[in-house]
N, CA, C and O atoms as a DFTB+ gen file, in Angstrom:
624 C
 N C O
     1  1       0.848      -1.168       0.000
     2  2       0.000       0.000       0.000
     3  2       0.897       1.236       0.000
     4  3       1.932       1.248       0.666
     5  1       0.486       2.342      -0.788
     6  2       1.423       3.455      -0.821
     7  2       1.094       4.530       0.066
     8  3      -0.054       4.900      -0.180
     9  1       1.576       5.135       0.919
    10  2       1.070       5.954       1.771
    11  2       1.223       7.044       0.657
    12  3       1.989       6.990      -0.305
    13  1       0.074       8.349       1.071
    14  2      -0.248       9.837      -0.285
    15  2       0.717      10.559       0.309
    16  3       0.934      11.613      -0.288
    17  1       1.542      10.335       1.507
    18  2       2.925      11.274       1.540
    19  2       4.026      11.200       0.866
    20  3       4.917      12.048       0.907
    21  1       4.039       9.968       0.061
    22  2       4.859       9.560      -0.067
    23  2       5.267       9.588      -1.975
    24  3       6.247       9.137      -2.567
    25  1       4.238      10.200      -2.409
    26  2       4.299      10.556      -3.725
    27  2       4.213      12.435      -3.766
    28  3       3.782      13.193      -2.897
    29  1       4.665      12.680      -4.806
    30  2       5.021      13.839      -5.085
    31  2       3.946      14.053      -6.424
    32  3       3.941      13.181      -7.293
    33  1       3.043      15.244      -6.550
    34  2       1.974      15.594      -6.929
    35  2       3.115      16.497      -8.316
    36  3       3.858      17.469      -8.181
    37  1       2.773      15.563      -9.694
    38  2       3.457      16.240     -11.010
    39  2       1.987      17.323     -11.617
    40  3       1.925      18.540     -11.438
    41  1       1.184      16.681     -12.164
    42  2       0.047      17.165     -13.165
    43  2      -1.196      16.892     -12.543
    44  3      -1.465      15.803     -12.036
    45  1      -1.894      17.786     -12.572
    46  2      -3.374      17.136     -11.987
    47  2      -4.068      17.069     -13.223
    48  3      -4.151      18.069     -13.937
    49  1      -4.610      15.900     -13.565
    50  2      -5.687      15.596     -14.676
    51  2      -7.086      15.915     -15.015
    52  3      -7.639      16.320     -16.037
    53  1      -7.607      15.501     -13.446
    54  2      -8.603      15.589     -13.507
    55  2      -8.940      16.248     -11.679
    56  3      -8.101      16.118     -10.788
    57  1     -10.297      16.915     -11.470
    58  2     -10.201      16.928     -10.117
    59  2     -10.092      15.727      -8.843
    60  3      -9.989      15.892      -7.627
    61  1     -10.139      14.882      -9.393
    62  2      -9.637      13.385      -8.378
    63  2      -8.159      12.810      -8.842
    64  3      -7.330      12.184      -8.182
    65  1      -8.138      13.122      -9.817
    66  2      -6.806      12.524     -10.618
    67  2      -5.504      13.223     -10.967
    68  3      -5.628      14.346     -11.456
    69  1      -4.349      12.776     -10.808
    70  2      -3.355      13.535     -11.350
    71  2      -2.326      12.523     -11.320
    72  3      -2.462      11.468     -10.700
    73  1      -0.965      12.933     -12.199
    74  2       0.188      11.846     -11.981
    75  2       0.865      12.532     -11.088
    76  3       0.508      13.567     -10.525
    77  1       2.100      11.796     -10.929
    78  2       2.822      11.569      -9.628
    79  2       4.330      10.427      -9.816
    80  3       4.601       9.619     -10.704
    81  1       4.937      10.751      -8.781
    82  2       6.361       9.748      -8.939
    83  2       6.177      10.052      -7.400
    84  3       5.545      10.976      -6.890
    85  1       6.944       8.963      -6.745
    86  2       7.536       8.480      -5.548
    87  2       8.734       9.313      -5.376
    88  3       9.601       9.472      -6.236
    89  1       8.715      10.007      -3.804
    90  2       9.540      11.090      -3.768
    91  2      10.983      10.343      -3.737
    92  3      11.195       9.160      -3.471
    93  1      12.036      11.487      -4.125
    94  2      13.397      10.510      -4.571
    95  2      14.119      10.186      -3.574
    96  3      15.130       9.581      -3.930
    97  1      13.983      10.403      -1.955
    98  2      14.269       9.656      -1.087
    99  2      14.071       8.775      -0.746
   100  3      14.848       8.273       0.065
   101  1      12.663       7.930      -1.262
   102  2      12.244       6.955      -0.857
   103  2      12.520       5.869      -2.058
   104  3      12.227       6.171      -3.215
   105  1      13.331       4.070      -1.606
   106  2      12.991       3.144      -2.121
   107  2      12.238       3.707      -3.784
   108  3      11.480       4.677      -3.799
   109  1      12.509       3.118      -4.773
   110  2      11.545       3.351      -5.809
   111  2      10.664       1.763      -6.020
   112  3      11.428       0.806      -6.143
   113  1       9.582       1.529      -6.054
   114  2       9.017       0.358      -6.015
   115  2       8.043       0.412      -7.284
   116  3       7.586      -0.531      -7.931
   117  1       7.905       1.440      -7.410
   118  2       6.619       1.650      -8.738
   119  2       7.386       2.170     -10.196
   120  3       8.612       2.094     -10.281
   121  1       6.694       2.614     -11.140
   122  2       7.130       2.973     -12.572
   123  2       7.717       4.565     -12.111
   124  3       7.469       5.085     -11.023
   125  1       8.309       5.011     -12.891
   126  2       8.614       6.470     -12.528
   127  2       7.810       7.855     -12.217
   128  3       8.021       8.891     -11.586
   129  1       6.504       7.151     -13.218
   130  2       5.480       8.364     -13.078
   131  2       4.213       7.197     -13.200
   132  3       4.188       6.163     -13.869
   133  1       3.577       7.557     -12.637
   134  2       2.170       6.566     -12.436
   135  2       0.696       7.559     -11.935
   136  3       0.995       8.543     -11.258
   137  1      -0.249       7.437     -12.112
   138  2      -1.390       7.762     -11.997
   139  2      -1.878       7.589     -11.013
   140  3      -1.886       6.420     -10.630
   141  1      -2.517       8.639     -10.120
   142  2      -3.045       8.542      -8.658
   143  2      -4.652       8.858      -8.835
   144  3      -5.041       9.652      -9.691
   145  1      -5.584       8.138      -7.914
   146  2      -7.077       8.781      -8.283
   147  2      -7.280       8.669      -6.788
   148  3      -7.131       7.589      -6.218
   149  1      -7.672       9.948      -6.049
   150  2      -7.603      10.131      -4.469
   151  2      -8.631      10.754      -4.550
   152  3      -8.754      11.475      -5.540
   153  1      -9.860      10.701      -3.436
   154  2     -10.528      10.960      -3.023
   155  2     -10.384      12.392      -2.094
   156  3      -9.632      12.665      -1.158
   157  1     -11.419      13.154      -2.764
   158  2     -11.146      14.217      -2.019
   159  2     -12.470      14.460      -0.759
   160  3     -12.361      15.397       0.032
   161  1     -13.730      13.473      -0.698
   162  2     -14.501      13.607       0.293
   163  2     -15.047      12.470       0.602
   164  3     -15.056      11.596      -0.264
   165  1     -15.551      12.242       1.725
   166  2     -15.839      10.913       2.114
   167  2     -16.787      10.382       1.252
   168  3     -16.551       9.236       0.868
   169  1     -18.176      11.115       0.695
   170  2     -18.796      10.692      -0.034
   171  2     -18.599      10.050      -1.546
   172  3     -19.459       9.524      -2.251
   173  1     -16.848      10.310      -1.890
   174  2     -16.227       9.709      -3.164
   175  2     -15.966       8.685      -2.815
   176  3     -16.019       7.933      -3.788
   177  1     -15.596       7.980      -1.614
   178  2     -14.667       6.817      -1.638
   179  2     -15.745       5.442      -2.062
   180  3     -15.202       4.404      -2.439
   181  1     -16.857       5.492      -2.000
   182  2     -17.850       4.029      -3.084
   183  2     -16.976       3.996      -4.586
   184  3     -16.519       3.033      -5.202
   185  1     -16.949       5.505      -4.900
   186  2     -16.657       5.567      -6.853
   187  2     -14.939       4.683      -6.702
   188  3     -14.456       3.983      -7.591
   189  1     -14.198       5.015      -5.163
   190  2     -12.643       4.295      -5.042
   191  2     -13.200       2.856      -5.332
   192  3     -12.977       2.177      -6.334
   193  1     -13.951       2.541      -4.271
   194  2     -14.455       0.989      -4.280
   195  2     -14.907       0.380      -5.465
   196  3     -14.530      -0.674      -5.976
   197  1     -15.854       1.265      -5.875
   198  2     -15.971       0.804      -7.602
   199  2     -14.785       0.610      -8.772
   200  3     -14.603      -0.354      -9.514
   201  1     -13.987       1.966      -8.663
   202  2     -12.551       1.501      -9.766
   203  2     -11.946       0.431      -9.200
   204  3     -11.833      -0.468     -10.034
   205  1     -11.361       0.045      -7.781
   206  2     -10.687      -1.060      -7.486
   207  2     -11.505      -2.100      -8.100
   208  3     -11.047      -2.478      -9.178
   209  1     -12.713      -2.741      -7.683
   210  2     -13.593      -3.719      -7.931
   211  2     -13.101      -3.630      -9.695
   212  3     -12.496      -4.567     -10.216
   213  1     -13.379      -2.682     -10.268
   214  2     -13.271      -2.857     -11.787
   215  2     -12.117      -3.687     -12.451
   216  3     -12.118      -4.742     -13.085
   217  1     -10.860      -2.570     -11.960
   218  2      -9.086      -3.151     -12.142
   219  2      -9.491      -4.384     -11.557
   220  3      -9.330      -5.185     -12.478
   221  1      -9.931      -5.025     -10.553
   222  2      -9.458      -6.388     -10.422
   223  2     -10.566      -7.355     -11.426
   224  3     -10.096      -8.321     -12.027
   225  1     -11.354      -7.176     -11.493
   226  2     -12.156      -8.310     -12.952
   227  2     -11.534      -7.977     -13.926
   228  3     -11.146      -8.970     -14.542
   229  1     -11.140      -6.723     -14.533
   230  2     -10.409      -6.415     -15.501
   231  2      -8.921      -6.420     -15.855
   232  3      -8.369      -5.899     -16.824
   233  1      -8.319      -7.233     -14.697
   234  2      -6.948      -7.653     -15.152
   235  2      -6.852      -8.621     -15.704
   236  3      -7.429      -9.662     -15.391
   237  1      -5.961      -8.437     -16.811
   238  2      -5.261      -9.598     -18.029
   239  2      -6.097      -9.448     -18.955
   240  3      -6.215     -10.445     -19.668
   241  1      -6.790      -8.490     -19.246
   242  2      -8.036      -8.104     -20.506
   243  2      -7.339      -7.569     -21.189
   244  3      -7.442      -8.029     -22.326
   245  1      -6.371      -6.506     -21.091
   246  2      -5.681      -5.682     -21.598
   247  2      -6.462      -4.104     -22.426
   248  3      -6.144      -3.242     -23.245
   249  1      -7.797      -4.539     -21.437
   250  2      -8.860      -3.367     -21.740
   251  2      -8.209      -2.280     -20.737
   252  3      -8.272      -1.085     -21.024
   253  1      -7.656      -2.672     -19.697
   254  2      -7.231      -0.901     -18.578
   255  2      -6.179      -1.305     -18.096
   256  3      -5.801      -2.468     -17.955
   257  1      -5.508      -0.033     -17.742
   258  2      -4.066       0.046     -17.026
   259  2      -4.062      -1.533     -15.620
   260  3      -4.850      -2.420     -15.290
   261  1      -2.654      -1.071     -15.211
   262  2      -2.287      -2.185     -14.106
   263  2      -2.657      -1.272     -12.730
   264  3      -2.068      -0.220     -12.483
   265  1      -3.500      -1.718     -12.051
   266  2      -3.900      -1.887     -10.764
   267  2      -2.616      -2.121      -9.944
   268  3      -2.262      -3.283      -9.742
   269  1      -1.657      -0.748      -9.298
   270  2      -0.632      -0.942      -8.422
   271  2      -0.670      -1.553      -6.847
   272  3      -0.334      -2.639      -6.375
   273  1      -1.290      -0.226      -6.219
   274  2      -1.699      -0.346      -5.259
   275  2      -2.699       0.823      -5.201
   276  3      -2.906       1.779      -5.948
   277  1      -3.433       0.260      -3.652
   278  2      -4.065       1.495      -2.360
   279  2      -3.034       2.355      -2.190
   280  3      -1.819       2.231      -2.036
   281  1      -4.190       3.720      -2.286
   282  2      -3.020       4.749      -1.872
   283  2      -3.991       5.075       0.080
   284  3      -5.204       4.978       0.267
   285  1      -3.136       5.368       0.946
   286  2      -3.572       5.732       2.715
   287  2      -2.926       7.001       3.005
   288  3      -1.820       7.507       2.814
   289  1      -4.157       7.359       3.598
   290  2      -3.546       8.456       4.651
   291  2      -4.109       7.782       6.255
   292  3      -5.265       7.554       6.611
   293  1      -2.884       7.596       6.967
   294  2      -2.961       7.061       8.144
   295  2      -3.838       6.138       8.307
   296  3      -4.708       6.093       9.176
   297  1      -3.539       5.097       7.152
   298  2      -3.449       3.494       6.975
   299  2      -5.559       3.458       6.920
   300  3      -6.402       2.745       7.465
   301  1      -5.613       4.563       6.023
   302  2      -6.723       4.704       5.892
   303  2      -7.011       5.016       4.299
   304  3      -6.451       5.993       3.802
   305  1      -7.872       4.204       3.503
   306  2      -7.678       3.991       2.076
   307  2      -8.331       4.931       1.515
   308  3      -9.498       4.950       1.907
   309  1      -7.945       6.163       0.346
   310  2      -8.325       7.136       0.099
   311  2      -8.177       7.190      -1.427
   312  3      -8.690       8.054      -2.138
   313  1      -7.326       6.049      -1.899
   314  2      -6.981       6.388      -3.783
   315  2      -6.752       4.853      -4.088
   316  3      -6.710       3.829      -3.405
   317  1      -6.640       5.125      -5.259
   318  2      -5.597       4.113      -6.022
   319  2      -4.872       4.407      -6.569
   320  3      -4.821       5.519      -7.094
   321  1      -3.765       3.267      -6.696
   322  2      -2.489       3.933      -7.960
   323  2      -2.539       2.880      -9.030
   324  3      -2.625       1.673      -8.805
   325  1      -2.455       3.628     -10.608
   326  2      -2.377       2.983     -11.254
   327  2      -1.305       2.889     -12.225
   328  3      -0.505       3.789     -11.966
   329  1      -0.924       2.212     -13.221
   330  2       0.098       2.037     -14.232
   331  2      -0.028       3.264     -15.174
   332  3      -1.194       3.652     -15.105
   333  1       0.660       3.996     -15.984
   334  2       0.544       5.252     -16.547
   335  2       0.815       4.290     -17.577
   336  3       1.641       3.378     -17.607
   337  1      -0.238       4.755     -18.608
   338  2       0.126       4.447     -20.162
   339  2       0.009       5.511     -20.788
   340  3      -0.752       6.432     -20.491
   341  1       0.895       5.454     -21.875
   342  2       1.223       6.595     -22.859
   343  2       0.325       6.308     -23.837
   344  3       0.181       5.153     -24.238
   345  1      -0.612       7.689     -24.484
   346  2      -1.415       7.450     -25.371
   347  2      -2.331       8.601     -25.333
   348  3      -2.186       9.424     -24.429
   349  1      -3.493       8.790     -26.435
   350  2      -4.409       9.660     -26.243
   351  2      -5.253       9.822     -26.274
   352  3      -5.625       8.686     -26.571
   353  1      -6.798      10.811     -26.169
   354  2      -7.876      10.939     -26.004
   355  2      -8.542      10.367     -27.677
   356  3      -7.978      10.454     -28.768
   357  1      -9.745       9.860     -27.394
   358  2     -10.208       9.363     -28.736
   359  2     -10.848      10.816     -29.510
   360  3     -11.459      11.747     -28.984
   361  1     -10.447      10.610     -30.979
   362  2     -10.560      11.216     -31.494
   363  2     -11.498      11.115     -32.887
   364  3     -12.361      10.238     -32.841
   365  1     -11.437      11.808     -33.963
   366  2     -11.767      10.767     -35.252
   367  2     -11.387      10.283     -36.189
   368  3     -11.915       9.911     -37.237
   369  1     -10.164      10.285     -35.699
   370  2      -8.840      10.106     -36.678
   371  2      -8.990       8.046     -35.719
   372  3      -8.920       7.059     -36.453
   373  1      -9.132       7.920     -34.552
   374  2      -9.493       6.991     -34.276
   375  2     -10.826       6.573     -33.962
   376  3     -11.025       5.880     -32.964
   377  1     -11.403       6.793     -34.430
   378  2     -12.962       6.718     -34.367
   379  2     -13.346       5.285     -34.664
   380  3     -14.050       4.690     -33.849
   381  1     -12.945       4.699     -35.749
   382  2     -12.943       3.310     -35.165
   383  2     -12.556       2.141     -34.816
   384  3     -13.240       1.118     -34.865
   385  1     -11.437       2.239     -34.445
   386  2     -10.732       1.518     -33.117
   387  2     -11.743       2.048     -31.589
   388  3     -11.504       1.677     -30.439
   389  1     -12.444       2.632     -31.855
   390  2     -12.992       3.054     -30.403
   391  2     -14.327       2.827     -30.346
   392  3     -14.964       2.911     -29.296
   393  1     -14.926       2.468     -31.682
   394  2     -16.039       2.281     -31.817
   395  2     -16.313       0.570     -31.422
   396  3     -17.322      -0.017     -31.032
   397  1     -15.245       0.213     -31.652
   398  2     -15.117      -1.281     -31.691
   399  2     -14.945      -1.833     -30.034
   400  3     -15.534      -2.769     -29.492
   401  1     -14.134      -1.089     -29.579
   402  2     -13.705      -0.993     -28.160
   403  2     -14.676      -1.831     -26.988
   404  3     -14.529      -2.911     -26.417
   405  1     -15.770      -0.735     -26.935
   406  2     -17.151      -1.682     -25.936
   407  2     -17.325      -2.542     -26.423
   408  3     -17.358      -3.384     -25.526
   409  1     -17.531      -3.154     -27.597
   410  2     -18.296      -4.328     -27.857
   411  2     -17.148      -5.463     -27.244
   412  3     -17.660      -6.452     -26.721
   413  1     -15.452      -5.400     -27.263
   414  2     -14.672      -6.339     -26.350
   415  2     -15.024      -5.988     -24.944
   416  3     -14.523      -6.880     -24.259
   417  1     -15.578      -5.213     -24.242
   418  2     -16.394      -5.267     -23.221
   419  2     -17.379      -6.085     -22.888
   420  3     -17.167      -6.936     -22.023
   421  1     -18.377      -6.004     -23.381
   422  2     -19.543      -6.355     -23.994
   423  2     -19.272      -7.885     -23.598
   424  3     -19.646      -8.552     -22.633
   425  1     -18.356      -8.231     -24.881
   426  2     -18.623      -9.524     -23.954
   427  2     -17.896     -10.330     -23.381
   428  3     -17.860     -11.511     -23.726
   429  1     -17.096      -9.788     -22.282
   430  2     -16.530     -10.152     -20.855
   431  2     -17.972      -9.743     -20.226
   432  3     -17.734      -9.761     -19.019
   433  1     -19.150      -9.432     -20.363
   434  2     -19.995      -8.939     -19.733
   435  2     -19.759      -7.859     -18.558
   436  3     -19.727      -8.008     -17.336
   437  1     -19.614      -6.784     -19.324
   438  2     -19.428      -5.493     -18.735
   439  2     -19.916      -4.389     -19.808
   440  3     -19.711      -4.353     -21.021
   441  1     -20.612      -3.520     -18.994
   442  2     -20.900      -2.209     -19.342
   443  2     -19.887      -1.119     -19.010
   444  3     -19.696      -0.871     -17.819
   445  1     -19.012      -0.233     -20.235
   446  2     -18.902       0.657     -19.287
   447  2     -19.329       1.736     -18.304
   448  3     -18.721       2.259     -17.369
   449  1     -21.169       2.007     -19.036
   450  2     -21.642       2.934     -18.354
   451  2     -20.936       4.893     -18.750
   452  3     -21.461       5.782     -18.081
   453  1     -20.291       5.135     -19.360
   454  2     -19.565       6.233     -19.521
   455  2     -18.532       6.495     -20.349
   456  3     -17.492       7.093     -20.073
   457  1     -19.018       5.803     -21.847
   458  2     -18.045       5.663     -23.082
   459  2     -17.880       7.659     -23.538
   460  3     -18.689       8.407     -24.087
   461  1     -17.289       7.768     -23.311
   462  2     -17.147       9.193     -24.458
   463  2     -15.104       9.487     -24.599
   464  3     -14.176       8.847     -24.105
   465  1     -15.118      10.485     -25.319
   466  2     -14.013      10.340     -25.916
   467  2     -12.512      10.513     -24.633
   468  3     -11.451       9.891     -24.596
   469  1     -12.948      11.408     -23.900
   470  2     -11.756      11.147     -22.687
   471  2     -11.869       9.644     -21.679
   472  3     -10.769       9.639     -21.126
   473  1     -12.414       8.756     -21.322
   474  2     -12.460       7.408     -21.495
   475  2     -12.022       6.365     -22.079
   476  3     -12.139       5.189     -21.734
   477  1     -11.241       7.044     -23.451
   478  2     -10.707       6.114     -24.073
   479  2      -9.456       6.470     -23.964
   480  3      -9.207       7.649     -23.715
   481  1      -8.467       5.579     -24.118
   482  2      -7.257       5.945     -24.507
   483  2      -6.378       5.085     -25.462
   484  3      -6.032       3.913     -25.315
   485  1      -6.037       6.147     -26.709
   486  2      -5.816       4.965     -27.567
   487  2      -4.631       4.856     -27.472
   488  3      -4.257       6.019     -27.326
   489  1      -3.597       4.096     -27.453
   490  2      -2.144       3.725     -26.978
   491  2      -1.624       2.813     -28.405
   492  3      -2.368       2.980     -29.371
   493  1      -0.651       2.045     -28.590
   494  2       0.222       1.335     -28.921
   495  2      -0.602       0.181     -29.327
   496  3      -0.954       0.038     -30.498
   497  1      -0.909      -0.626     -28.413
   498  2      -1.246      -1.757     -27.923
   499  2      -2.949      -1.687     -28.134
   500  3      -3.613      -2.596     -27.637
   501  1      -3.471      -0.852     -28.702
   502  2      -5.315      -0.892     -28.729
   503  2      -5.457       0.435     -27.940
   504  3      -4.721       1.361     -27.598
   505  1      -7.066      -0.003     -27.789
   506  2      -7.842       1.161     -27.066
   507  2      -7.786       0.766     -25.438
   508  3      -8.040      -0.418     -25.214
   509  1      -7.580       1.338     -24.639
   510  2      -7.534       1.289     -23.160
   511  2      -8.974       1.809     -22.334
   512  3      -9.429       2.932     -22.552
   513  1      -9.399       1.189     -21.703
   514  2     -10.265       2.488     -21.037
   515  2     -10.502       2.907     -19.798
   516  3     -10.844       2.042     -18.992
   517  1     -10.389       4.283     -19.343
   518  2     -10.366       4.523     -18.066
   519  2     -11.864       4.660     -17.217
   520  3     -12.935       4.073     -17.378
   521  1     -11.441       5.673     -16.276
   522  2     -12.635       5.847     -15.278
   523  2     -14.075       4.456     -15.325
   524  3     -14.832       4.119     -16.235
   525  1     -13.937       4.015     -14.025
   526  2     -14.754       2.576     -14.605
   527  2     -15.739       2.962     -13.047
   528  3     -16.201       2.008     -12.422
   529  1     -15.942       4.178     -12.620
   530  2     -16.789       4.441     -11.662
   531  2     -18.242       3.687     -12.243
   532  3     -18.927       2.938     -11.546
   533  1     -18.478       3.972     -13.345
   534  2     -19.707       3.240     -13.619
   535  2     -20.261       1.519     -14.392
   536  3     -21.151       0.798     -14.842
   537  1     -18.906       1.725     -14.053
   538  2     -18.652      -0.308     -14.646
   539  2     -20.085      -1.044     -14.176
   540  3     -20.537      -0.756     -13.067
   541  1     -20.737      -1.926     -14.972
   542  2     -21.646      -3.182     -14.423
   543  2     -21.079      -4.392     -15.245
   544  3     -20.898      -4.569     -16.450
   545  1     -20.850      -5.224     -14.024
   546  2     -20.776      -6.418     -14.345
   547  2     -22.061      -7.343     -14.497
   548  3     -22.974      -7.278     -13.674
   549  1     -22.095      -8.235     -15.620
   550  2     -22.929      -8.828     -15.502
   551  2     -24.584      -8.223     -15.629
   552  3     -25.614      -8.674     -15.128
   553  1     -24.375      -7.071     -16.473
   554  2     -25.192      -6.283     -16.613
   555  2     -26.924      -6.960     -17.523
   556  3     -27.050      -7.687     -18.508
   557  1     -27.874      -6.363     -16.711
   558  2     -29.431      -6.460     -17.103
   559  2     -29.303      -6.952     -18.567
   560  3     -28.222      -6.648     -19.071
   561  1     -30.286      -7.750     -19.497
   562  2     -30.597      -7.571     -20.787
   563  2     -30.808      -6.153     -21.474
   564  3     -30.592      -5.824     -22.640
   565  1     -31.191      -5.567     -20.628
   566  2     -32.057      -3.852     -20.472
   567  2     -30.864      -3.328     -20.820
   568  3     -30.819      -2.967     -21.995
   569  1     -29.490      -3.104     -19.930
   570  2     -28.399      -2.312     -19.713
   571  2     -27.483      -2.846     -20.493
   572  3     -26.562      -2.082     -20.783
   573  1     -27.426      -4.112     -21.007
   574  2     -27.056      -4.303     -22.403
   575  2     -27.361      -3.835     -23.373
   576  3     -26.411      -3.497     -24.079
   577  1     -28.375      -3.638     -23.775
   578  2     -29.005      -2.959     -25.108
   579  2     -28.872      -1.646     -24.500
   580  3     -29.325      -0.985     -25.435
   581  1     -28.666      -1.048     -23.876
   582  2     -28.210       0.510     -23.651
   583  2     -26.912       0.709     -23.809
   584  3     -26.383       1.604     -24.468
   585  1     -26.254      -0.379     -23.020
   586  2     -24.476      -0.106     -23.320
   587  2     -24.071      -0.051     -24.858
   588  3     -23.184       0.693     -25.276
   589  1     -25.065      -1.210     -25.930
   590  2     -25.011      -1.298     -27.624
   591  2     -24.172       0.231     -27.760
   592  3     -23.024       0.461     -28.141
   593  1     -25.577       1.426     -27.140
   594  2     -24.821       2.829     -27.446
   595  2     -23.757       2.939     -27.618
   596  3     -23.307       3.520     -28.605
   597  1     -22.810       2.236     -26.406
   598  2     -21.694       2.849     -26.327
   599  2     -20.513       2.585     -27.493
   600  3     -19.371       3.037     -27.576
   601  1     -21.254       1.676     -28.349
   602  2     -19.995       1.521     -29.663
   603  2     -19.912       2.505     -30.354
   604  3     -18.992       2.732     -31.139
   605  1     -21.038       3.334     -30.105
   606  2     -20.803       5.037     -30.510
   607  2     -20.334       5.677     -29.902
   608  3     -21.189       6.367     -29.348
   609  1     -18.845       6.075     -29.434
   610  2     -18.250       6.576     -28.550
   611  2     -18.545       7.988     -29.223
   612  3     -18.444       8.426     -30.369
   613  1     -18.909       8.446     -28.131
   614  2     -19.076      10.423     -27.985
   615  2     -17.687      10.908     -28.141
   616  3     -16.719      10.837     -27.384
   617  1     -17.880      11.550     -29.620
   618  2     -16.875      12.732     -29.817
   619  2     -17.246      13.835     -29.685
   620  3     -18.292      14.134     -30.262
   621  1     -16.383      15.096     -28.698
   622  2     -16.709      16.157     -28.749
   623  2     -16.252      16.955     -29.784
   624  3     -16.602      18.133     -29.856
């Protein structure tokens, strides 16, 4: 588990999110720069519980980053850390590689619930996808034929 003192705050991404490296006094145990998603009020930490729950059905899919660790403040769980992949926001220059994307969701039986173009990330290796606050596993017949949508990934 990584204690949040113990990383050094590079870019903030998003208002829960930003990257980060392990300060250079300390042991290096992680990648050089890696992705932090920390909770900034008690009422966020379900959406923590939800991305962890996600990263772990979703490892070895090669649909989302690597699941590092819990990030604590006084051994109290407030983030996660994840693997930083290099790559970028979907666009329409990739439009369909991303269109294609949910449907390898789909059927691992998962919804993402929140396909649009910052969600995706297209990398090297395929399409990646982040923020999985609204992941369903094992989702309704109903919420299947709604997720269909999401092979239309929202370009802004």
């Amino acid at each position: 588990m990584a204690d949040c003192l113990e990383l050094e705050k590079m870019e903030q991404l998003t208002a829960m999110t930003f990257d980060a490296v392990p300060y250079p006094l300390l042991p290096v145990t992680f990648a050089a720069t890696v992705i932090t998603k920390i909770v900034r009020f008690e009422w966020e930490l379900p959406r923590i519980e939800q991305e962890t729950r996600a990263y772990q059905l979703l490892e070895g899919s090669g649909l989302a980053s690597c699941f590092l660790s819990h990030i604590n403040e006084n051994r109290r769980i407030i983030g996660v850390l994840l693997e930083k992949i290099e790559g970028c926001s979907a666009s329409f220059q990739g439009l369909g590689i991303c269109e294609t994307a949910p449907g390898k969701l789909h059927e691992l039986r998962f919804v993402h619930g929140d396909a649009n173009q910052y969600n995706f990330l297209v990398t090297e290796d395929g399409v990646k996808f982040l923020d999985f606050e609204r992941l369903q596993r094992n989702p309704s017949p109903d919420s299947v034929h709604k997720g269909v949508g999401e092979r239309t990934c929202r370009i802004d």
